[in-house]
DRENDO-1510 file (C-alpha; in Angstrom, 1 decimal, always signed):
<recs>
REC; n; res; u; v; w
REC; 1; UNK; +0.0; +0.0; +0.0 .
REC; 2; UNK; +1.1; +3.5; -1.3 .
REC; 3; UNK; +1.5; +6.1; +1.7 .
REC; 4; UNK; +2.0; +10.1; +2.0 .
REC; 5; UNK; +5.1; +10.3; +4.0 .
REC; 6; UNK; +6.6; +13.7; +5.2 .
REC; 7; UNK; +8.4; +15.2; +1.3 .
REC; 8; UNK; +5.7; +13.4; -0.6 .
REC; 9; UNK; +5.1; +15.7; -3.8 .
REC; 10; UNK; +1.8; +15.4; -5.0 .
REC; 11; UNK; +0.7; +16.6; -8.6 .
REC; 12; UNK; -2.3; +17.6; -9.5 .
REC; 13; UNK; -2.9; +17.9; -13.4 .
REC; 14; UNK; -5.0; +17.9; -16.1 .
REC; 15; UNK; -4.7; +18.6; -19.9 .
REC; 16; UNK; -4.2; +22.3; -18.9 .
REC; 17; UNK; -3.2; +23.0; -15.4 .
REC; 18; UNK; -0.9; +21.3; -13.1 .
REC; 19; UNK; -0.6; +21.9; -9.4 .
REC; 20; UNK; +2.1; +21.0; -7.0 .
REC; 21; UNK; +1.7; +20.0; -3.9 .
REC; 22; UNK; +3.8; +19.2; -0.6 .
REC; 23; UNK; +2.7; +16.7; +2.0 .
REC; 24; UNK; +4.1; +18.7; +5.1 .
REC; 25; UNK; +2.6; +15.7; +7.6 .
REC; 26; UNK; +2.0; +11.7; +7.3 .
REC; 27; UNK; -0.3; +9.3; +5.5 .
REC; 28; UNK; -2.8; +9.5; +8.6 .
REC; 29; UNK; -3.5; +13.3; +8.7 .
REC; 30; UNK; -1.9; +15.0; +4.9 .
REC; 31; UNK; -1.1; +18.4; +5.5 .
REC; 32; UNK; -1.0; +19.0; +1.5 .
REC; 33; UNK; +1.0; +22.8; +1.1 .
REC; 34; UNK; +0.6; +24.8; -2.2 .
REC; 35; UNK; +4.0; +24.8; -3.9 .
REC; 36; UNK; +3.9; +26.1; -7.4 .
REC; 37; UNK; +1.6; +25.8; -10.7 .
REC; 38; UNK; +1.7; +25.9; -14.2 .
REC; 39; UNK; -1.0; +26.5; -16.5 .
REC; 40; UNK; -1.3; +27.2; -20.2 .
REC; 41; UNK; -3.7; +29.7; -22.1 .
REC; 42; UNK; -5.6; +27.5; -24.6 .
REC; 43; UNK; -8.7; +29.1; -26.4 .
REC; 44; UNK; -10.9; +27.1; -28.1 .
REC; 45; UNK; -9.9; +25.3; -32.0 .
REC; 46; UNK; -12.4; +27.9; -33.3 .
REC; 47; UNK; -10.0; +30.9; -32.3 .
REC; 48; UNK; -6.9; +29.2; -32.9 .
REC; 49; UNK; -7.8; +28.1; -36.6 .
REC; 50; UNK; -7.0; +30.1; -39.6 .
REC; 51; UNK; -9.1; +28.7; -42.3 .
REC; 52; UNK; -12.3; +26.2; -43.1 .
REC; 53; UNK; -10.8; +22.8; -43.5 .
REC; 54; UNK; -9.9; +22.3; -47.4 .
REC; 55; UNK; -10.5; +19.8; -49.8 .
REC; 56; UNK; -8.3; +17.6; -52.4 .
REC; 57; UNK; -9.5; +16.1; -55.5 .
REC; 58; UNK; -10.2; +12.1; -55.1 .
REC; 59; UNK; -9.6; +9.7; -57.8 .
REC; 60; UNK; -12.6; +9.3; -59.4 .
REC; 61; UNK; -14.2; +12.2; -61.8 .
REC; 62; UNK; -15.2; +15.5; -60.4 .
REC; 63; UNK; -15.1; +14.0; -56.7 .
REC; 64; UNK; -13.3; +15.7; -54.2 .
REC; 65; UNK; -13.1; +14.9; -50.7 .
REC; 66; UNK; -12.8; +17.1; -47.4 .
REC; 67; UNK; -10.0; +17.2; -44.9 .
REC; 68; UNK; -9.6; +17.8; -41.6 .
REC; 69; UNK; -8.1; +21.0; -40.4 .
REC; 70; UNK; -5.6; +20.4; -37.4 .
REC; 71; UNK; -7.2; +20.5; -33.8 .
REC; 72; UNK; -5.3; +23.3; -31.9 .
REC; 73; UNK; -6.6; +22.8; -29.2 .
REC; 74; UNK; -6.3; +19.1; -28.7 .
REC; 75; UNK; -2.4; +19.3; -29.9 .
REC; 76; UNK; -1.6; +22.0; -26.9 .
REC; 77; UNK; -3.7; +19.8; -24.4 .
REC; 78; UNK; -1.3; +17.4; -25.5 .
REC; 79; UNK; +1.7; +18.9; -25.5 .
REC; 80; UNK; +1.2; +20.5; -21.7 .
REC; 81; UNK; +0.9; +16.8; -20.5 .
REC; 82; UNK; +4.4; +16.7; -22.4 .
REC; 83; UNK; +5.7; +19.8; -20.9 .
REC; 84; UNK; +4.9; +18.6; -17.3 .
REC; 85; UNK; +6.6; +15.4; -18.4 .
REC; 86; UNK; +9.9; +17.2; -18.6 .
REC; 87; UNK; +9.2; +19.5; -15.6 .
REC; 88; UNK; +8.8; +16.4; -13.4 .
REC; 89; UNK; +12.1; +15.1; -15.1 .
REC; 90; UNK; +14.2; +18.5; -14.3 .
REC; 91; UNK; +12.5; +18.5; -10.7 .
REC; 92; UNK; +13.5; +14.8; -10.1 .
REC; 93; UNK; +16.9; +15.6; -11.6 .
REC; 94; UNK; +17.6; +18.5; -9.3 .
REC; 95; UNK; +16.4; +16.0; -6.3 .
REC; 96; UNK; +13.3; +18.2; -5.2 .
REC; 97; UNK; +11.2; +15.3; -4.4 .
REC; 98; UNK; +12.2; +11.6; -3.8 .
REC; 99; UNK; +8.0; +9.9; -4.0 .
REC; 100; UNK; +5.6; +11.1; -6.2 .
REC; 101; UNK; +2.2; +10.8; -6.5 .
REC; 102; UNK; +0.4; +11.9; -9.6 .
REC; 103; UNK; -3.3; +12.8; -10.1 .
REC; 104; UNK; -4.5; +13.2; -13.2 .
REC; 105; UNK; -7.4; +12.4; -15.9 .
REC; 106; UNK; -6.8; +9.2; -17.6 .
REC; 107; UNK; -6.0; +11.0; -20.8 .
REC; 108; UNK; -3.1; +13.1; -19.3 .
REC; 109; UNK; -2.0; +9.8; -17.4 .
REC; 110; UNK; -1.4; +8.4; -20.8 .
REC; 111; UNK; +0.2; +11.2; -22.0 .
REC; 112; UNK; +2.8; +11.4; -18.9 .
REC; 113; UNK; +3.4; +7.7; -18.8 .
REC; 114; UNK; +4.3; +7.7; -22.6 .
REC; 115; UNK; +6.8; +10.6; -21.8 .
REC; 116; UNK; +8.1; +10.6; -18.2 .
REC; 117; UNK; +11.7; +9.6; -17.9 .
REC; 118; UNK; +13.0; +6.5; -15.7 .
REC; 119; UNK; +14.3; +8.7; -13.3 .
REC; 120; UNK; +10.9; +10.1; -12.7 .
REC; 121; UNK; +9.1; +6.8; -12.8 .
REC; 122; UNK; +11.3; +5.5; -9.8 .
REC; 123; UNK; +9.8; +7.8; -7.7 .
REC; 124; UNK; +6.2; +7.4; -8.6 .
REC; 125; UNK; +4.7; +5.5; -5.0 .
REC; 126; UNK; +0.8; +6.1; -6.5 .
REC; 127; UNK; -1.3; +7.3; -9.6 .
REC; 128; UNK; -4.7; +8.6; -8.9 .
REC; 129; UNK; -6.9; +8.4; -12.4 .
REC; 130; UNK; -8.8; +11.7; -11.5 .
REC; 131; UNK; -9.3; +15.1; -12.4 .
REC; 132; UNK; -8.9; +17.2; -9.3 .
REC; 133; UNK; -7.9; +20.7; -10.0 .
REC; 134; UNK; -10.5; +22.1; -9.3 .
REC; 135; UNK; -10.9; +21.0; -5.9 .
REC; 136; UNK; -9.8; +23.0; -2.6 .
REC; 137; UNK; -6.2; +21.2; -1.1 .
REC; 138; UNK; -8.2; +20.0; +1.9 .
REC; 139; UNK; -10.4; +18.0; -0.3 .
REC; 140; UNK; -8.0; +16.9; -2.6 .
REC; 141; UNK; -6.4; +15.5; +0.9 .
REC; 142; UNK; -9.3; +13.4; +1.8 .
REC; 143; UNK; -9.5; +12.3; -1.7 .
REC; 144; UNK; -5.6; +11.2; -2.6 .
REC; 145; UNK; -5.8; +9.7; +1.2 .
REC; 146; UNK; -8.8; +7.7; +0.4 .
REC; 147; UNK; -7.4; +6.3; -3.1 .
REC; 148; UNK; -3.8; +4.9; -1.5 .
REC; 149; UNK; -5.7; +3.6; +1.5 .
REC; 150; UNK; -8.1; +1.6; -1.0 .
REC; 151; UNK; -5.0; +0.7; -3.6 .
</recs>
């Protein structure tokens, strides 16, 4: 079973915000303190796109078919996920945290665990498969706490 020992960072993220936080206490009674952020500004695909999607001619006379334009806004959800990836890896490399617990919707999950280094790997203890930014530090307590003591 995964615990919240004193020096536990805990990370709060989703596609477009990441929190960080410190357990100052033990598993029994977190004491979760506000560290830092990061957050990106990403407006919708409809004020990032340039242009209607265009069209190229098929194979077959007169027929042409439609193409997608790309999805701004997905791409920089992405790439944040990819960012925070390499933020853990500088943190972990400067030796600011020795456990980690992430929390994070499945979709950034994916995204981190495709792009986190070994180095930060080692030091995951728990991953939470939530979307918790939102949510006041004392709540997010209860909630991490809850998830390693049912793991």
């Amino acid at each position: 079973m995964a615990r919240l020992k004193q020096g536990t960072l805990v990370v709060v993220a989703d596609s477009e915000k990441a929190l960080f936080l410190r357990n100052l206490t033990d598993h029994e009674n977190p004491n979760l303190d506000f560290e830092g952020s990061e957050e990106q500004d990403n407006p919708s695909d409809r004020e990032q796109s340039a242009n209607r999607p265009g069209r190229m001619n098929d194979t077959g006379v007169n027929q042409r078919s439609a193409l997608d334009d790309t999805d701004w806004h997905e791409l920089a959800k992405e790439r944040f996920a990819s960012d925070l990836s390499d933020k853990l890896y500088e943190m972990a490399h400067k030796g600011e945290f020795e456990r980690l617990v992430i929390v994070a919707s499945p979709q950034v999950l994916g995204v981190l665990r495709d792009d986190m280094h070994k180095e930060v790997t080692d030091k995951i203890i728990a991953e939470v498969p939530k979307t918790l930014t939102n949510h006041p530090v004392n709540k997010i307590e209860d909630l991490v706490k809850k998830e390693l003591d049912a793991a």
